[in-house]
N, C-alpha and C positions, 0 to 999 in steps of 0.2 A: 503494500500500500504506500510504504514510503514514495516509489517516485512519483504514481498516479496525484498524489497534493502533493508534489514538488519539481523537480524540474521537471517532468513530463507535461506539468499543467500547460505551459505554452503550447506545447507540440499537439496537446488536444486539443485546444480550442483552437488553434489554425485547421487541425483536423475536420472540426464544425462548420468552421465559417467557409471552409473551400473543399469539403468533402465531394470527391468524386461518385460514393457512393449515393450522398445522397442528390444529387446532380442528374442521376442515371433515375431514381425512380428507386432504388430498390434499399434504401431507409427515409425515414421522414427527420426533418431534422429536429422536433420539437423534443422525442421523443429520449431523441440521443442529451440534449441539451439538455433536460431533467437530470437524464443518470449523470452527468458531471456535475450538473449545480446541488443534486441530492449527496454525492462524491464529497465534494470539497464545504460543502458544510455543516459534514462528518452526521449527518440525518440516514445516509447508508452507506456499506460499502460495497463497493461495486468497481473495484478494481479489477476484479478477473475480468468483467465485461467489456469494461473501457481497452484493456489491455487488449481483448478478441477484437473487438470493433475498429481499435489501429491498424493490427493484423491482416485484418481483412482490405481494411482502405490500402494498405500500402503493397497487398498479393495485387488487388484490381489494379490499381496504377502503373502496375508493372508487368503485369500477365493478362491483363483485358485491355488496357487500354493503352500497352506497350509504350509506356513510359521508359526516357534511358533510366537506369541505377544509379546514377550520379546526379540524377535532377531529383528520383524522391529523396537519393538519402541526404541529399543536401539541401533539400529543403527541410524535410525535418531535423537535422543536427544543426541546421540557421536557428532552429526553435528553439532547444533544448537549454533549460534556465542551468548558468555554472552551479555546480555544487563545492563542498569544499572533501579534500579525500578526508578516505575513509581512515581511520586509523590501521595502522600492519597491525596485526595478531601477532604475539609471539610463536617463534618456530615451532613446530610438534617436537615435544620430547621422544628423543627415538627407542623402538618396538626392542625389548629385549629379545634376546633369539629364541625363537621356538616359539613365538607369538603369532596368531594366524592376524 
């Protein structure tokens, strides 16, 4: 859920406002526009959807309506809000022998 409210947020709602999908007829955009506003003012979560629903916009764009790979993913990585990294984990302490 983290990235769906956080950096993803941009990339979804450009998703919205220029969805090929819904463009074509085959989502409404009212409907998509709930599940993100229900999303991000944590009323539900619905990150696995939104996550499917980009999925799909960015298979069409590229395999229906033979989009080059360099124009979607750059347009969505234009989108994408910086974050800041992640902390390193410390190394795994290593497996004594005979450890499966």
């Amino acid at each position: 859920g983290y990235w769906m409210k956080g950096p993803l947020v941009p990339v979804l709602r450009h998703m919205l406002e220029e969805s090929a999908l819904v463009e074509a007829g085959i989502f409404r955009r009212e409907p998509l526009q709930r599940l993100l506003d229900e999303h991000l003012a944590g009323r539900a979560d619905h990150h696995v959807r939104l996550w499917m629903i980009l999925n799909v916009e960015v298979w069409y764009r590229l395999y229906v309506l033979r989009e080059a790979h360099d124009s979607v993913a750059g347009s969505l990585a234009a989108r994408v809000a910086p974050t800041k990294p992640l902390p390193r984990s410390a190394p795994a302490a290593p497996r004594p022998a005979g450890a499966a």
